[in-house]
Short mmCIF file of the C-alpha atoms (twelve columns), coordinates in Angstrom:
data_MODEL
# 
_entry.id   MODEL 
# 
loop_
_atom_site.group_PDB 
_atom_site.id 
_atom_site.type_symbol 
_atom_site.label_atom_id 
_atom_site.label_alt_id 
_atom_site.label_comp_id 
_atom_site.label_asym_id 
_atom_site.label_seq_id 
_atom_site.Cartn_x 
_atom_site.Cartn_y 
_atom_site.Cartn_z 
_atom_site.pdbx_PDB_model_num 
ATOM 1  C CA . UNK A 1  141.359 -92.056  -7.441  1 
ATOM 2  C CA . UNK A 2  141.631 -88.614  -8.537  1 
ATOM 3  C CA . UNK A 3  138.460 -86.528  -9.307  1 
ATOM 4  C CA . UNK A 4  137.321 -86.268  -12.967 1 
ATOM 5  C CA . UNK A 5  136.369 -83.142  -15.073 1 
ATOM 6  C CA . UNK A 6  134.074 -84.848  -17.834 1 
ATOM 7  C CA . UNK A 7  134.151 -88.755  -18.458 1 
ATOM 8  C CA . UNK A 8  136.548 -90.129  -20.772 1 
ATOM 9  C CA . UNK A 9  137.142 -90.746  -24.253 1 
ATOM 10 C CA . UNK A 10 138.125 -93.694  -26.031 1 
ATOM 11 C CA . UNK A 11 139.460 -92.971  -29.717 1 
ATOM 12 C CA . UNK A 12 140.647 -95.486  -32.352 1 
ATOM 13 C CA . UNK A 13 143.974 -95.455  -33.420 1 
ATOM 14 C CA . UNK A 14 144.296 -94.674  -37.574 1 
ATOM 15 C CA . UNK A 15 146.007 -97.462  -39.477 1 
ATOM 16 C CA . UNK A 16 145.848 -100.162 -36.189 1 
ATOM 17 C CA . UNK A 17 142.705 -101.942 -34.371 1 
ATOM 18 C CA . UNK A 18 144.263 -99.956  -31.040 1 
ATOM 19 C CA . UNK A 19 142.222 -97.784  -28.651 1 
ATOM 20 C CA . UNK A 20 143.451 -94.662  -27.069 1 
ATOM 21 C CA . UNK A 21 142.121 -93.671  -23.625 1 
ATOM 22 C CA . UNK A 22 142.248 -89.776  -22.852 1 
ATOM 23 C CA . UNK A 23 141.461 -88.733  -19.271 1 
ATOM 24 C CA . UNK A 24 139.774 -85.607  -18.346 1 
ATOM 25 C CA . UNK A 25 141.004 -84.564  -14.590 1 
ATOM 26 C CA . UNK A 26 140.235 -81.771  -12.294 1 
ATOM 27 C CA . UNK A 27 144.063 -81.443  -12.212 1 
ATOM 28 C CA . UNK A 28 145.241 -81.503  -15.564 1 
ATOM 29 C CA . UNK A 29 142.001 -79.252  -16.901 1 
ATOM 30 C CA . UNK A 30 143.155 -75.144  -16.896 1 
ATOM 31 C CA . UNK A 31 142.022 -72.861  -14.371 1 
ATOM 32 C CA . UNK A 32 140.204 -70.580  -16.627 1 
ATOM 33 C CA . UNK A 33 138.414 -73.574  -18.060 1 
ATOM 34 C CA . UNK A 34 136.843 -74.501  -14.315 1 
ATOM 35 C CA . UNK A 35 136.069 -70.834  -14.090 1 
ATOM 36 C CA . UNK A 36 133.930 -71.432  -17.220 1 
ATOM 37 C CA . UNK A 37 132.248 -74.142  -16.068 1 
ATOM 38 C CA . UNK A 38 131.790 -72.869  -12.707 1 
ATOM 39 C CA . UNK A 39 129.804 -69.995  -13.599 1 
ATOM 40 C CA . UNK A 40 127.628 -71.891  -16.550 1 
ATOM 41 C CA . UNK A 41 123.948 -71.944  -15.843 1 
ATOM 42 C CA . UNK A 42 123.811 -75.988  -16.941 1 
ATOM 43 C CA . UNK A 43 126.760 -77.469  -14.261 1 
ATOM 44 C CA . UNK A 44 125.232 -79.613  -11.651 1 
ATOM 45 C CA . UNK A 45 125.565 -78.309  -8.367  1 
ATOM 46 C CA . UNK A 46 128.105 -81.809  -7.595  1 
ATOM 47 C CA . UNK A 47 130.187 -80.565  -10.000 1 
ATOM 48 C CA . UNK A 48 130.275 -77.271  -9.183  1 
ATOM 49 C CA . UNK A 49 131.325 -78.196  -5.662  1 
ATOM 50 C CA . UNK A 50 134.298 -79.909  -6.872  1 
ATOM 51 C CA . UNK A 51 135.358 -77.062  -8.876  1 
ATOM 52 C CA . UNK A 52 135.358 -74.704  -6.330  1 
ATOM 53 C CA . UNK A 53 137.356 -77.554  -4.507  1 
ATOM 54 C CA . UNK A 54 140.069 -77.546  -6.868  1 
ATOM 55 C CA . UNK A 55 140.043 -73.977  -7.483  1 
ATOM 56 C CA . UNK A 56 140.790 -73.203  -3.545  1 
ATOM 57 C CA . UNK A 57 143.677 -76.026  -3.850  1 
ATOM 58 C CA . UNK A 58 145.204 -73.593  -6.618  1 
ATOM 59 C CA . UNK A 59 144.489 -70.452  -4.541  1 
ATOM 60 C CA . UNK A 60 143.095 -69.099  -7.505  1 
ATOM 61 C CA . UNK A 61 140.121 -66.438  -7.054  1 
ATOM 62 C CA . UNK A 62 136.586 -68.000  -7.097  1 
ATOM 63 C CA . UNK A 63 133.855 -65.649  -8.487  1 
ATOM 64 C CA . UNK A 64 131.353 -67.213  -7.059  1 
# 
C-alpha cells in the first residue's frame, strides 16, 4: 500500500447522497510541499523520515 501524506478526506457530493474519497499520497503531493513539511518545527519525526524517503526517490535536494 503506498505511503500516505495526511489521512484522507471524505466529502459529500452536492445535489446526491454520494461520498467522494480524496487520497493524500507521498507520490502525488509536490516536492516543494514535502520540503515544507520537512523543515516545520510540528512534523513528527515518523513523518519526517518518510519524507526524506520520498524526497531521495525524486533525487531532489534535502535541506536537512
Amino acid at each position: 500500500m503506498p505511503i500516505k501524506f495526511k489521512p484522507s478526506s471524505r466529502t459529500m457530493l452536492k445535489g446526491s447522497n454520494k461520498y467522494k474519497t480524496e487520497h493524500f499520497y507521498m507520490k502525488s503531493t509536490p516536492t516543494a510541499e514535502l520540503q515544507s513539511a520537512l523543515e516545520a518545527n510540528n512534523t513528527a519525526p515518523k513523518r519526517k523520515q518518510k519524507i526524506k524517503n520520498e524526497l531521495v526517490k525524486r533525487n531532489a535536494e534535502l535541506n536537512n
